[in-house]
N, C-alpha and C positions, 0 to 999 in steps of 0.2 A: 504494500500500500504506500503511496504516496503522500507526500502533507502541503497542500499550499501553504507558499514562504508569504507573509505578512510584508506588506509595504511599511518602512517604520513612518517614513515620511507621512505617506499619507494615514496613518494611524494615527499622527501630532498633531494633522490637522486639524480634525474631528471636534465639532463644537463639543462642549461637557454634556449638553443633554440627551447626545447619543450614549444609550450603555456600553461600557465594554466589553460587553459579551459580543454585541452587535459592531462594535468598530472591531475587530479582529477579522470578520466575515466580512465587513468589505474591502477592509485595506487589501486581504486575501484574494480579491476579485479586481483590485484594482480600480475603485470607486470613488472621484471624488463626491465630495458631499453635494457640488450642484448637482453631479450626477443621480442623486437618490431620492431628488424634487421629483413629486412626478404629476404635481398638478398642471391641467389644462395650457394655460399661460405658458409654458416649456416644449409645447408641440412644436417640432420644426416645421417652419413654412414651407408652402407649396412651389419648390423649383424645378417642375418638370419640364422638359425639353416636348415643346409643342401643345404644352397645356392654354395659349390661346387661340390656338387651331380649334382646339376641341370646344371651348368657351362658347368661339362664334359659331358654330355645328347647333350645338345643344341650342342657344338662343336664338339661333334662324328657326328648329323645331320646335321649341315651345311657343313661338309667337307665331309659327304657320300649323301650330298644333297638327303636327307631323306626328305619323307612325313608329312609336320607337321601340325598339326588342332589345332585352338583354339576352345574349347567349353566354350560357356562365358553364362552369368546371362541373365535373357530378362528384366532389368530394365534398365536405363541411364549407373550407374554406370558400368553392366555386358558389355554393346554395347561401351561404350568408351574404357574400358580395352579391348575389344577384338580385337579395333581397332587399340589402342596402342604396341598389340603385332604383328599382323599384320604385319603392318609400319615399326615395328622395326625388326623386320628378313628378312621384306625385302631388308630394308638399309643393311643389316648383309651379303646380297647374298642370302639367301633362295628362291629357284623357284619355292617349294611346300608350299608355309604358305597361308593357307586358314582359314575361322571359319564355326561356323556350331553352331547355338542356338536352344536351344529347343522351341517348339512350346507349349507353356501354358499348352494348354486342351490337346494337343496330346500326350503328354511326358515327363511333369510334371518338377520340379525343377531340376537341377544342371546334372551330368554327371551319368545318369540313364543308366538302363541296355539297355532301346527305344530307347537311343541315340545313345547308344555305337553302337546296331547294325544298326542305319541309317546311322552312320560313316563308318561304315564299307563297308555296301552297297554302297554309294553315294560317298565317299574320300580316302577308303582305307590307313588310317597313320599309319605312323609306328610310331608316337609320339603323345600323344593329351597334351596339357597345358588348363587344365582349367583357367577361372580367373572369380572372384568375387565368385564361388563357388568350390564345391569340397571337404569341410573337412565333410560334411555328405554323401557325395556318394560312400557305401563299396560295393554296389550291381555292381553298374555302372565300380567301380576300379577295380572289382575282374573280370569281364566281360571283361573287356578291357586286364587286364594282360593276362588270360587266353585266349585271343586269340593274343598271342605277341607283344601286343603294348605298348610300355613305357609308363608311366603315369608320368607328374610335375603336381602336386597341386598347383597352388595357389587363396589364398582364405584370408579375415578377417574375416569371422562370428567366433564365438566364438565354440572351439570342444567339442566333447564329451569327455568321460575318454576314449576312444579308439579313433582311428583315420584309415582311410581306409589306405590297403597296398600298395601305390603309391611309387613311385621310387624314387623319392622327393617331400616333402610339404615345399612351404614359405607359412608362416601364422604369423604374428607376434603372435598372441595371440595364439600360442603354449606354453604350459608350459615351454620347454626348450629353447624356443628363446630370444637373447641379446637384440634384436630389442626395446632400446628404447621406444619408441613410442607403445603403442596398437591400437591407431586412424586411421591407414591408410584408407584410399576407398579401395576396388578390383582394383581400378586404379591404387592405389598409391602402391599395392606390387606390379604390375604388371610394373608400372614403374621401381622401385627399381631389379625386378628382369633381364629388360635388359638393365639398366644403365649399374648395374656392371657385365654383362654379356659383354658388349662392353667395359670393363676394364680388364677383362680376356681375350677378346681374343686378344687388342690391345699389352697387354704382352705376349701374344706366336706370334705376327708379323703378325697375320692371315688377316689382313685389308691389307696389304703391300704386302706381297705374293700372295695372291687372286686379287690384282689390283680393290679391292673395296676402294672407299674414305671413310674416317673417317667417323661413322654415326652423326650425329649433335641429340640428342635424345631433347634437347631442341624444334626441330621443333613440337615432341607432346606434350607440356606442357598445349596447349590451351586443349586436351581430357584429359588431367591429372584434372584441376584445373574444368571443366565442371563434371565431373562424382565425383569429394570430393566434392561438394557442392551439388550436385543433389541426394544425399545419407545423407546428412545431419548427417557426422561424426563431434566427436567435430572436434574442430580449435584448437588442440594446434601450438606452431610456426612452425613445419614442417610440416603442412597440408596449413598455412597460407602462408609459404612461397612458395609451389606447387602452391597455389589458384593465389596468388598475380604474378609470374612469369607466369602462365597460360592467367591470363586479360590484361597481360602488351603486351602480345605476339595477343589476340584477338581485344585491341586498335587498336595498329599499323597496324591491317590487316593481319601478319602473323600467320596465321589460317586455317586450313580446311576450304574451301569454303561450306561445309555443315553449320558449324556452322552459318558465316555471311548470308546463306538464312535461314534458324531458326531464326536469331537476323531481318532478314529485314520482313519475314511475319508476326514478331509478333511486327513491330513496333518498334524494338528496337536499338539506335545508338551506332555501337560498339566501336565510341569514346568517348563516356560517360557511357561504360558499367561498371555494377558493381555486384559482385556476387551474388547479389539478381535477376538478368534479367538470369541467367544463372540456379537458381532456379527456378525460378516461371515461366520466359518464354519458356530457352529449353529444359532445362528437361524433365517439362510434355509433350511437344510433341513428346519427343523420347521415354517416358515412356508409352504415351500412345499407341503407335501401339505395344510394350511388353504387354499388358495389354487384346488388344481386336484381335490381330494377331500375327504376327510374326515380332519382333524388327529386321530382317537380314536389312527392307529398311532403318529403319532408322543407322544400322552399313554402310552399300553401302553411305548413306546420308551424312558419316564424314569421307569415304573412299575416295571420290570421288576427283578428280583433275581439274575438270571439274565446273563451276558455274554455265551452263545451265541444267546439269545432279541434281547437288544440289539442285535447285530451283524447277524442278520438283517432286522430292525424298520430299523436307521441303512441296510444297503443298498435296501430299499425308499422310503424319503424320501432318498436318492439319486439316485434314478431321478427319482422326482417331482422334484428339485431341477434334474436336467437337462433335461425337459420344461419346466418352467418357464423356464428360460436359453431356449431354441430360441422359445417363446412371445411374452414379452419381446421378444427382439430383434427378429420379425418387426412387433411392435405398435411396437417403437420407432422402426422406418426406417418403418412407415405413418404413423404421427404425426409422422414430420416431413417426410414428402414431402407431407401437408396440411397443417404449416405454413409450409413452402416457397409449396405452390400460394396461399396465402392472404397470401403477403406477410408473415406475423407478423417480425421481430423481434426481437433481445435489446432491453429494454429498455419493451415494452409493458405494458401494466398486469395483463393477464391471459391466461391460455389457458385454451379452454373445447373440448373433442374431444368426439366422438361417434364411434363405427365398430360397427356391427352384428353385426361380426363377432370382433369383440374380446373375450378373456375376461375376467370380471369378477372374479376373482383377482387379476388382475397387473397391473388400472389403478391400483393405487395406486404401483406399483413406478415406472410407465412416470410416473405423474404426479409422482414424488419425480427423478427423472431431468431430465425436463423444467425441473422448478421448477431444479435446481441451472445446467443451462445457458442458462437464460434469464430466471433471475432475478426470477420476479415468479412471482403464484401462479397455479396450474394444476388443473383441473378435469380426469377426462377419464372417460365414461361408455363402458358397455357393456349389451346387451341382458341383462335378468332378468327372463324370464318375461314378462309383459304392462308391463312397468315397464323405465325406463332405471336403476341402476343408480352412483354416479357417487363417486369419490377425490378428494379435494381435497388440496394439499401448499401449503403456504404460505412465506411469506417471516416474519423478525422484525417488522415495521412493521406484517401486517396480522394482526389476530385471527381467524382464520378462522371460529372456532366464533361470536363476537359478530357477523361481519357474515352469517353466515348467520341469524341473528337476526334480522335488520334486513332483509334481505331475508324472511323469513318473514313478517316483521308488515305490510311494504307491501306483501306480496301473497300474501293467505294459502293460495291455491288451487295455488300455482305449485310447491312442495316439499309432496312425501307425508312424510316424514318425514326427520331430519339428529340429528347428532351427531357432538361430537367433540374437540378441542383447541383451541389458540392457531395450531398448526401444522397441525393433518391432522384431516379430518373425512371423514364418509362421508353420501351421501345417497341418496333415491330421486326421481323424478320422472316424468312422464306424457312418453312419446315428441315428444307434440304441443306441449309445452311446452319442447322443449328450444330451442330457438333465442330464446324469449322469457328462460329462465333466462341463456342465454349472455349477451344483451344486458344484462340487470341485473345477472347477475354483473359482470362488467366496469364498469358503471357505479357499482355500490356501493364496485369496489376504487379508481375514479377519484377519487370523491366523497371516500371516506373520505383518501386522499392528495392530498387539494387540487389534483387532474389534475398533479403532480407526481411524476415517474420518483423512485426511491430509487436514491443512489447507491451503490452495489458496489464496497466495496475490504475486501479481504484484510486483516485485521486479526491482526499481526504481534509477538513482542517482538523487534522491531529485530535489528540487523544482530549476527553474532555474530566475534568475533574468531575468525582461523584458530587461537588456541590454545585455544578452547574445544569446538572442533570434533573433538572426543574421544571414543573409543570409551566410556570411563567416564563422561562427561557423559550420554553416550545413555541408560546402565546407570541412571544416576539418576534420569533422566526416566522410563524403564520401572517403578524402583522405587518414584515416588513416585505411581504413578495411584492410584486407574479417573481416567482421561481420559472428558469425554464433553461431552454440550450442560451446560452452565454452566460448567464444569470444561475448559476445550479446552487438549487437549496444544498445547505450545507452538511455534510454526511462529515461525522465523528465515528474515533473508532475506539476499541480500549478491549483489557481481558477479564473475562467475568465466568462466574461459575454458572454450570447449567445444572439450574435446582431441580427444574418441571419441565417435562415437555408434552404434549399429546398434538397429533393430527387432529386438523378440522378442513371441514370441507373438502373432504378426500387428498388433498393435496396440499394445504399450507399447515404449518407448525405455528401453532402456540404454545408462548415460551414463559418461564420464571427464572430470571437473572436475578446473581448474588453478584454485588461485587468485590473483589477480592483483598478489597484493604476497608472494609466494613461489612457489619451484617446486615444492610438493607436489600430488597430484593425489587425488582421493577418484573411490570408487566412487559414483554416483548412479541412481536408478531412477522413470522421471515413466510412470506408466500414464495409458493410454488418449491417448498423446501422437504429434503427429507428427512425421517430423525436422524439427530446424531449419535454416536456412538461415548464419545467423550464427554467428560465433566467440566474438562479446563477448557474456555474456548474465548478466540479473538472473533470480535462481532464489530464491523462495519453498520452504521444506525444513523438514520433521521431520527430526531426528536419529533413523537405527537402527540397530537390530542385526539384519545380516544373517548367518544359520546354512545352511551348504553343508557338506557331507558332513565333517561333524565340525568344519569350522573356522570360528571365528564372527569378523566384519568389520564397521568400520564403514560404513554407507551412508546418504546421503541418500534419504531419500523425496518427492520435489519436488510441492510443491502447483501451482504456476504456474512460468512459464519465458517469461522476453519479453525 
């Protein structure tokens, strides 16, 4: 295990009404104190490269009350932005703002040429605004232009060296964009782009003349801050600040009632919510009807005004969420009784699957699983249509979106088309290619690490004394998120005796720590663990707070246990 080194400096600088407990953890992260503001006023402003192309698009459309469509992503992130634009054109006046997502297996990723003309068919626009995708769709752009329809991009995945010929692109991770920030969600350009689109047109009087009230764009910050977490961008502080003004707003109840039936069928209180319940509880149920149908219920789910309509909508992406779990798991014990039969590994450079019978929804899941237990990056395809299909989940060391690059260019027949992150990419390829893909893949991830393994250690802030190990220290750490990728809640480690243990829920261990230079003993809780055999053991732990029929406690959350 590793221990983040503490900055001393920026630990000095730290006013006194931060605790000490709490300046250790960020000096640790590298945090000045403007850095840990994270009110409203702190937002970085709006410098996107073409963002008044788009300004006068949207403002020729609402004032010739033009036909406008979002085509959005069918993940969490794609269904919140499309609902955030939505919402927001319709506070704007727009009496034509509809969306329209693709349906997985029928029409594959982002603004395809199948969609364009379902648009066409079914909505007829004279404008479409993508969001969460769009900087790889030149088939879908040039389709849509050519048959009169304006096209605004916006999108974060990272572009190619070309980019499709849209009327405007916000991307932040455009080569020529100001834009601060590279981390945005799909949400969060698409917030940004009618933040200050209601700032354009408040200065040409158009709110006041049209006898529309000012739009309050704060009312979506709860879809803003659900879709940057549920997309797993880092956190630097304008993503934290979206996250954190988003749960402040689903506490209080001011929320799409979507989301509060999502938080109430999965058990969760949305006044003790915290971005981890917005992660792991509703995300995957709105991810998983993108995965095994069509994400539109769950966009109707966080559209809706209604709480009886919501509760209906949340138990249908219920359903879908437990079909998905049964899914999943049978793909996950297949892929690993063929990496069993194959010899693979912790420690190899790559995993590359293929199963015919596998659904192409849930290779992303099954190859984020993988990557975490076997620590190198993981590829894993399924049939689509005449085409495989295929997830990529990667490690920190490798880029995945660059070395699919690199692999593109030394064999440009070999990938039909890709996109994607640092970390997770998606791609398509010929069945007959796939054994040749697996072998370059592998060889690219070899190359690129100097046929040297990355070593794998838990990266810690050190051991924590048993008098910090406090119900209020926990309280602090809860109070002081969003925790997330750049931003990691702080994992402590120390050696403790194992008093008690028994399995629950067929698979996780609950535990009774002693620790070993006192007799006090804590509750502890390590999922997906087996028992152990020893008495003496070092345990890796989040501090929490655990809530049981009114009484709240503290517990460990045990990351590793050896």
């Amino acid at each position: 295990m590793l221990t983040r080194k503490i900055d001393d400096v920026l630990f000095e600088s730290y006013s006194d009404d931060i605790p000490t407990f709490l300046k250790k953890i960020y000096a640790a992260r590298g945090m000045s104190e403007g850095q840990l503001s994270l009110g409203l006023p702190r937002l970085l402003t709006p410098e996107f490269n073409q963002l008044s192309i788009a300004h006068t698009l949207l403002t020729d459309a609402l004032n010739a009350q033009k036909r406008i469509l979002i085509v959005g992503d069918f993940d969490c992130d794609g269904a919140t932005a499309s609902v955030v634009a939505v919402k927001s054109l319709r506070m704007m006046g727009a009496k034509y703002a509809d969306f329209l997502v693709p349906h997985r297996t029928e029409h594959g990723y982002g603004l395809s040429p199948e969609i364009v003309k379902l648009a066409i068919k079914e909505k007829q626009p004279d404008l479409i605004i993508t969001v969460d995708n769009g900087i790889s769709s030149f088939e879908g752009v040039k389709l849509a232009k050519e048959s009169g329809i304006k096209v605004i991009i916006t999108d974060h995945h990272l572009p190619s060296e070309s980019v499709p010929e849209a009327d405007a692109i916000i991307n932040p991770n455009l080569k020529e964009c100001n834009f601060p920030s590279k981390n945005l969600a799909g949400v969060g350009v698409c917030f940004y782009l009618f933040s200050s689109l209601k700032t354009h047109l408040k200065k040409q009087n158009y709110f006041e003349l049209n006898g529309i009230e000012l739009p309050d764009l704060r009312t979506v910050l709860d879809l803003v801050a659900l879709g940057t977490v549920a997309d797993v961008v880092k956190l630097d502080q304008n993503n934290r600040i979206l996250i954190a003004e988003g749960i402040n707003r689903i506490r209080a109840k001011l929320c799409s009632p979507g989301i509060l039936a999502l938080l109430e069928i999965a058990n969760r209180k949305p006044e003790t919510l915290q971005a981890s319940d917005l992660g792991f509880a509703v995300g995957p149920r709105l991810n998983a009807a993108g995965r095994l149908s069509d994400i539109s219920r769950g966009i109707k789910c966080l559209l809706t005004h209604d709480m009886n309509d919501a509760r209906r909508y949340a138990n249908e992406l219920e359903e879908f969420n437990q079909t998905r779990r049964e899914k999943q798991a049978d793909m996950q014990d297949e892929a690993q009784a063929v990496i069993d039969a194959q010899g693979e590994q912790a420690g190899k450079f790559a995993i590359c699957l293929f199963n015919e019978a596998w659904h192409e929804g849930i290779v992303g899941i099954v190859a984020g699983k993988l990557k975490e237990d076997y620590h190198c990056p993981v590829a894993v395809f399924a049939k689509s249509g005449e085409d495989l299909k295929g997830s990529i989940r990667s490690i920190p060391s490798v880029h995945i979106k660059d070395l699919l690059d690199l692999v593109d260019r030394k064999y440009p027949d070999l990938i039909i088309k890709f996109g994607g992150h640092a970390m997770a990419a998606g791609l398509s390829i010929k069945p007959e290619n796939f054994e040749k893909f697996q072998q370059e893949f592998s060889n690219a991830i070899k190359n690129h690490l100097n046929n040297e393994i990355p070593k794998v250690e838990l990266l810690t802030d050190g051991i924590l004394e048993a008098v910090n190990i406090t119900l209020s220290n926990a309280q602090l750490i809860a109070d002081s998120g969003p925790w997330g990728q750049g931003f990691e809640e702080p994992i402590f480690y120390g050696d403790f005796e194992l008093v008690e243990q028994k399995v629950v829920g067929e698979k996780h261990l609950k535990c009774r720590l002693k620790f070993t230079d006192s007799n006090t003993v804590i509750d502890a809780i390590a999922f997906f663990q087996s028992p152990v055999d020893s008495k003496q053991i070092t345990v890796a732990y989040k501090l929490s707070i655990n809530e049981w029929r009114g009484n709240i406690s503290l517990q460990l959350m045990v990351e590793q246990m050896q």
